[in-house]
N, C-alpha and C positions, 0 to 999 in steps of 0.2 A: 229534840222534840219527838222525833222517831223512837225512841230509846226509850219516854216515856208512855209514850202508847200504845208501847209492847207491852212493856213492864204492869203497865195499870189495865190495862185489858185482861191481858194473863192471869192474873191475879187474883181479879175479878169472877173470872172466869173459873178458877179453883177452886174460890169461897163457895161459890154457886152448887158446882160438881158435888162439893163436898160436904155441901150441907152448913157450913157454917152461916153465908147469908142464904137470906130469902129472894125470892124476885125480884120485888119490888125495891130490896138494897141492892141487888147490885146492877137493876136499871139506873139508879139514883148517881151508883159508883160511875158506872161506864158513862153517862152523861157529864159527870166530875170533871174523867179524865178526860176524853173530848173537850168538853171544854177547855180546861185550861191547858190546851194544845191549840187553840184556835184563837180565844181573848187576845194571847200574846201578842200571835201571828196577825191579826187583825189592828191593835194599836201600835205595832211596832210597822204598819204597811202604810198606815192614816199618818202618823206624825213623825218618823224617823224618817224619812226618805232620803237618801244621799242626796247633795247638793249638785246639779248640773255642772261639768268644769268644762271649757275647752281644753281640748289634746294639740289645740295647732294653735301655732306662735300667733300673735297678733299679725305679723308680716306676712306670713300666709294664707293666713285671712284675708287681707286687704286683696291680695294677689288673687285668691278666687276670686273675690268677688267683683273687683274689675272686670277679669275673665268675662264672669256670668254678663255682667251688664253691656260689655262688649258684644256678645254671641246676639243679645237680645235687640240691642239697638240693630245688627248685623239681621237681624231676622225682619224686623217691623220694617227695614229700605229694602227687604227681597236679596238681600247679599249671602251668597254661600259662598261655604270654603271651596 
């Protein structure tokens, strides 16, 4: 994406310098390329989104969360370690 917003900036930015485009084309360009460095990044952020996994065994799991519920009933009868 970087790669391309150099490139098309740059670019842009030359046609300008050099007289090939006008103003108002290479406001039109640089909007282009902006854009389609952001579209992507925007519908690939809405609907690709990795899927949540646990990293810990289901046994490990269980194991916190006893723990937790332990500590808590141990809190609500005034019990510390």
């Amino acid at each position: 994406m970087s790669t391309g917003l150099t490139f098309g900036s740059i670019s842009a930015l030359f046609g300008l310098t050099h007289g090939i485009i006008n103003q108002g084309q290479y406001t039109i360009l640089v909007t282009v390329v902006i854009g389609s460095a952001v579209v992507p990044t925007f519908i690939a952020q809405t609907w690709f989104l990795p899927r949540q996994t646990s990293i810990v065994s289901p046994e490990l799991a269980a194991e916190v969360k006893a723990g937790v519920e332990e500590d808590i009933v141990g809190a609500v009868r005034g019990e510390s370690e």
